[in-house]
MARTOR-173248 format. One record per residue (C-alpha): chain; residue in one letter; x, y, z. Coordinates in steps of 0.2 Angstrom, whole numbers, plus 5000, padded with zeros to 4 digits. Each point is the difference from the previous one (the first is absolute). Layout:
BEGIN
+--------+-------+------+------+------+
! drense ! kolke !    u !    v !    w !
+--------+-------+------+------+------+
!      A !     A !    X !    Y !    Z !
...
+--------+-------+------+------+------+
# end
This chain:
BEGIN
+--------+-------+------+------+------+
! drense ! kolke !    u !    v !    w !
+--------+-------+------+------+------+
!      A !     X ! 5514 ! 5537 ! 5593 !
!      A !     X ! 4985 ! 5009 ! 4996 !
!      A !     X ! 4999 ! 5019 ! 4995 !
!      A !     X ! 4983 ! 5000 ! 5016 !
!      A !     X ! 4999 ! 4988 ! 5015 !
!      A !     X ! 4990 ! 4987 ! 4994 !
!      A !     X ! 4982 ! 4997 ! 5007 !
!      A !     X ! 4999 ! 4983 ! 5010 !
!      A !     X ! 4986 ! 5001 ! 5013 !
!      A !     X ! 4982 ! 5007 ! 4999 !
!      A !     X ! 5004 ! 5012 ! 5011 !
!      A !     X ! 5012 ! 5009 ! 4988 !
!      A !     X ! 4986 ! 5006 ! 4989 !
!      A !     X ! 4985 ! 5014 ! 5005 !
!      A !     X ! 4985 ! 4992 ! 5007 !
!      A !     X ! 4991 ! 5003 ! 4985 !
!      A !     X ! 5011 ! 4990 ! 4989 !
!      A !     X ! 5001 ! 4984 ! 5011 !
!      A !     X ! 4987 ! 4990 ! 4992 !
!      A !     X ! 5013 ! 5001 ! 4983 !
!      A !     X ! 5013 ! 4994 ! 5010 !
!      A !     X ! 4992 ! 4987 ! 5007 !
!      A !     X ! 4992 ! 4995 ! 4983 !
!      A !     X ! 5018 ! 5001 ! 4994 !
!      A !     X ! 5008 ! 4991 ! 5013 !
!      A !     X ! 4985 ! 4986 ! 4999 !
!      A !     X ! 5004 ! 4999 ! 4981 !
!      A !     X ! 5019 ! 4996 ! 5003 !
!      A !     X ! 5002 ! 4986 ! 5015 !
!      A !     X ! 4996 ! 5014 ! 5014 !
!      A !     X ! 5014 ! 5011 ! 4996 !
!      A !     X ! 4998 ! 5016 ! 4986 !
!      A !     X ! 5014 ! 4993 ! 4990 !
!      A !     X ! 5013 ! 5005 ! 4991 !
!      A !     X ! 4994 ! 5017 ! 4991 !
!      A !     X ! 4987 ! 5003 ! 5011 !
!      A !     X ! 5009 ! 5006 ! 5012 !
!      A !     X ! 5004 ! 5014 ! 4991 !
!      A !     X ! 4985 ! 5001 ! 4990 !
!      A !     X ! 4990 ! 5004 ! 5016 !
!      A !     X ! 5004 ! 5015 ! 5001 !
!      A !     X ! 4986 ! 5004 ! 4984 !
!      A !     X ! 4987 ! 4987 ! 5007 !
!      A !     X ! 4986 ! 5000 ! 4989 !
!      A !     X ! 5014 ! 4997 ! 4984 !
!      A !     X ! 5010 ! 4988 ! 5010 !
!      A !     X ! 4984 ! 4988 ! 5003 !
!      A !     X ! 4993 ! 5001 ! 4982 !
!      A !     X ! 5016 ! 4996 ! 4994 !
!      A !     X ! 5001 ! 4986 ! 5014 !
!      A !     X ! 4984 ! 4995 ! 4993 !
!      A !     X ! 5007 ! 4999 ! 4983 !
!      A !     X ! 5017 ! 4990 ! 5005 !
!      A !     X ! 4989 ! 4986 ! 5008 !
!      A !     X ! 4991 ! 4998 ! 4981 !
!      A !     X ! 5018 ! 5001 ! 4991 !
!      A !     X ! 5006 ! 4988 ! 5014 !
!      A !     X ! 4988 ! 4988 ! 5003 !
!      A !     X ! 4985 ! 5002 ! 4986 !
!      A !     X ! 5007 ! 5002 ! 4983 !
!      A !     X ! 4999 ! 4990 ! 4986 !
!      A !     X ! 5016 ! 4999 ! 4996 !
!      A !     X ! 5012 ! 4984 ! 5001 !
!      A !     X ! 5012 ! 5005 ! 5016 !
!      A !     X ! 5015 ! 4997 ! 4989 !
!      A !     X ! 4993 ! 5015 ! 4987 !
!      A !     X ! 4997 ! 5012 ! 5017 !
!      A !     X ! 5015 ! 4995 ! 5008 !
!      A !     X ! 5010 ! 5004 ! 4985 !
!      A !     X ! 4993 ! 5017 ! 4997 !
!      A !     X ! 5002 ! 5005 ! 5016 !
!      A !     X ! 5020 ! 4995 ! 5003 !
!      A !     X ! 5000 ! 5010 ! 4982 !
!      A !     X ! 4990 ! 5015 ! 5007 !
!      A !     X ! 5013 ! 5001 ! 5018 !
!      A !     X ! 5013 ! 4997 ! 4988 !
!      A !     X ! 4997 ! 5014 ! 4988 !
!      A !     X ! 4996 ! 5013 ! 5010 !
!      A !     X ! 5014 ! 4993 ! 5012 !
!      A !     X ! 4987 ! 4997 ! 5015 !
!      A !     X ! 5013 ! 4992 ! 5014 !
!      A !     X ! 4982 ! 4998 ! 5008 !
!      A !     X ! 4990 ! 4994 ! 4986 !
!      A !     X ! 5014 ! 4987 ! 4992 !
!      A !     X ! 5006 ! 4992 ! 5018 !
!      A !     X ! 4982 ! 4996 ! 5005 !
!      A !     X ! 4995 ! 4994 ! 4981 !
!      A !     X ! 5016 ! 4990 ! 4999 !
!      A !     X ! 4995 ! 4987 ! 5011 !
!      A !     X ! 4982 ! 5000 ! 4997 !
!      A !     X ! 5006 ! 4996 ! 4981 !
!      A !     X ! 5010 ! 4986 ! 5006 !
!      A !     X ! 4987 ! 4993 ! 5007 !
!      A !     X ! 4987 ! 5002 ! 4985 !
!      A !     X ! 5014 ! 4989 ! 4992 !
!      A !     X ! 5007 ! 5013 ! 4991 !
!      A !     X ! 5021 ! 4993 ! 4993 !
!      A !     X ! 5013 ! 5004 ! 5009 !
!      A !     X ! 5008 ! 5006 ! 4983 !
!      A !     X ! 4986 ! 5011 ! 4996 !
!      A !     X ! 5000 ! 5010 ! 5018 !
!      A !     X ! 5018 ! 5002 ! 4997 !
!      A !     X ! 4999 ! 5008 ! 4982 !
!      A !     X ! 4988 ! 5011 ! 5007 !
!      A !     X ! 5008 ! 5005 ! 5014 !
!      A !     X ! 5016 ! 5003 ! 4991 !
!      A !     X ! 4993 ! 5008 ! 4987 !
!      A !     X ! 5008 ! 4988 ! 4987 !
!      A !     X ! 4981 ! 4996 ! 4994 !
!      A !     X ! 4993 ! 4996 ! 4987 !
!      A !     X ! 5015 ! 4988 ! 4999 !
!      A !     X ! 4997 ! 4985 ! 5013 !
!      A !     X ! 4981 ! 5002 ! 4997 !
!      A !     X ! 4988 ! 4986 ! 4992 !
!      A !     X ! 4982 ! 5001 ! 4994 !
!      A !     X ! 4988 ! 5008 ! 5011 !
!      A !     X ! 5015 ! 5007 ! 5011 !
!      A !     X ! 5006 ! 5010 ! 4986 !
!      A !     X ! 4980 ! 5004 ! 4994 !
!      A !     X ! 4996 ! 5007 ! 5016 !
!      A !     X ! 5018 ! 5008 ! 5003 !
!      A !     X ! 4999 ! 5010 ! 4982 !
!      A !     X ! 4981 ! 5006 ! 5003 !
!      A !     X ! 5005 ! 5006 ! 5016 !
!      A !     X ! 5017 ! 5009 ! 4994 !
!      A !     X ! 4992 ! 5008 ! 4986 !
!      A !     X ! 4988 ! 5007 ! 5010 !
!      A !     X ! 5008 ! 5008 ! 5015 !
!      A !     X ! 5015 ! 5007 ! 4986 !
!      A !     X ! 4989 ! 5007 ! 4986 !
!      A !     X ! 4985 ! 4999 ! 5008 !
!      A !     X ! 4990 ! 4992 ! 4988 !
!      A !     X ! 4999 ! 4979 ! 4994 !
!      A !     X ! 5004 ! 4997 ! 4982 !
!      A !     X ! 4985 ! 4991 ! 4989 !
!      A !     X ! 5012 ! 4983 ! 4999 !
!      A !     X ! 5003 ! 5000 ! 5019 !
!      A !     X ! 4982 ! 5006 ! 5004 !
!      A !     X ! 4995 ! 4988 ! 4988 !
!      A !     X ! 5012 ! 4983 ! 5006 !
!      A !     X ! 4995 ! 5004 ! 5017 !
!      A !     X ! 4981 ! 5000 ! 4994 !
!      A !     X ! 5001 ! 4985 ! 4994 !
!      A !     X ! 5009 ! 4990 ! 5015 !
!      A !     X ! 4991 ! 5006 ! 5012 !
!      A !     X ! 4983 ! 5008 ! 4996 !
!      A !     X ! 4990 ! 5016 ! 5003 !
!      A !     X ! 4996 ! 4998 ! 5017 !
!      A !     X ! 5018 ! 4994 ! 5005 !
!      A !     X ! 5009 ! 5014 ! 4988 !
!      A !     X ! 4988 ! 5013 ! 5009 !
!      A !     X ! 5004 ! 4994 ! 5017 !
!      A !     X ! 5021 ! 4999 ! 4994 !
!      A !     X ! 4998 ! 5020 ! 4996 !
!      A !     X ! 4992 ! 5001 ! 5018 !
!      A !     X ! 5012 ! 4991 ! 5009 !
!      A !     X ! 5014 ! 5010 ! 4990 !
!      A !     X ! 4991 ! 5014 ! 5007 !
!      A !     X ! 5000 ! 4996 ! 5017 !
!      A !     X ! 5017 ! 4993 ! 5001 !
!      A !     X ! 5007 ! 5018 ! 4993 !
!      A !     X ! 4989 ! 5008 ! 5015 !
!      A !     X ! 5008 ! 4992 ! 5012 !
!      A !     X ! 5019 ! 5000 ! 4992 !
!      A !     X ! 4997 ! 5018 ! 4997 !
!      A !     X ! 4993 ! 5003 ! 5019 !
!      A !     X ! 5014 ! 4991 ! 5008 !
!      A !     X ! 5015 ! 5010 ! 4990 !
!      A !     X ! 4991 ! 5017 ! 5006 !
!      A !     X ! 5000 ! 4994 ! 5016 !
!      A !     X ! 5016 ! 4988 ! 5002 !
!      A !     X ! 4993 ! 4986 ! 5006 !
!      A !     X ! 5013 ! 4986 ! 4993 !
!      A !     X ! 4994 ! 4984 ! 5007 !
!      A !     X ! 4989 ! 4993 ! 5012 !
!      A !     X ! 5010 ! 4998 ! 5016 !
!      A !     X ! 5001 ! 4982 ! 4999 !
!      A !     X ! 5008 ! 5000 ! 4982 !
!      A !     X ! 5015 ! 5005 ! 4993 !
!      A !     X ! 5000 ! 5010 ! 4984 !
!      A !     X ! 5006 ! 4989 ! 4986 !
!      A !     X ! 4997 ! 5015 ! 4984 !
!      A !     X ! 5016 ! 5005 ! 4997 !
!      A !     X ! 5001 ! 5019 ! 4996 !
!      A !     X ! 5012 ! 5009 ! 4989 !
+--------+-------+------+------+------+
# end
């Protein structure tokens, strides 16, 4: 359960913030979503970054393996029971192995990872634990995906941490329709 109640209804936010909300809302099937309805309580942050999640969900250039991957890697690194349940199923989807998932989520990775799995696995690891990219990474995923693509991966990175980061200072685990599937130590 969540640290604050979460914001649901227009009416939970001032008059002056209900146009975010309902920009928020409008954005995400009608409903703010997920980490909105905590977010809400900073409007003008929680719409730009609203804002910024409908281009990292919807407009990227990356392959929706390569963003689906980096973010079960973000949720699983920063142990995110928000950020990895609702990624974990969206990676499935993007047709990301069963196997892979699993390494990740059981931190046995890189073992049971495979060509771009691993690529996008080890950029994003060496990232979020020394907080830089090594020149062979940097440079492998360069050359798999492009400069556009390899921009937008450090941006969805980015966003994905945001969020993770958000929910675990809040404690919002899952959505209430899923059940957390991160395992914690």
């Amino acid at each position: 359960m969540a640290r604050v109640p979460e914001i649901r209804k227009r009416e939970d936010v001032p008059p002056v913030h209900r146009e975010i909300f309902d920009e928020i809302a409008a954005s995400r099937g009608g409903q703010p979503s997920g980490p909105f309805r905590v977010l809400l309580y900073s409007p003008e942050p929680a719409v730009r970054l609203a804002r910024l999640g409908t281009y990292f969900r919807f407009e990227h250039a990356l392959p929706e393996k390569v963003a689906s991957l980096a973010a079960i890697t973000v949720g699983r690194e920063l142990d995110s029971v928000y950020e990895y349940t609702v990624q974990e199923g969206g990676a499935r989807r993007a047709g990301v192995r069963e196997e892979a998932i699993n390494a990740i989520k059981h931190r046995r990775a890189p073992e049971g990872l495979m060509g771009d799995e691993l690529l996008i696995w080890q950029f994003t690891t060496e990232l979020l634990r020394t907080h830089r990219v090594s020149q062979p990474t940097w440079q492998a995923a360069l050359d798999r995906l492009g400069m556009k693509p390899l921009t937008d991966l450090v941006g969805a990175i980015s966003y994905f941490c945001y969020i993770s980061v958000a929910m675990n200072a809040f404690e919002v685990d899952t959505r209430p329709e899923l059940e957390p599937t991160l395992p914690l130590p």
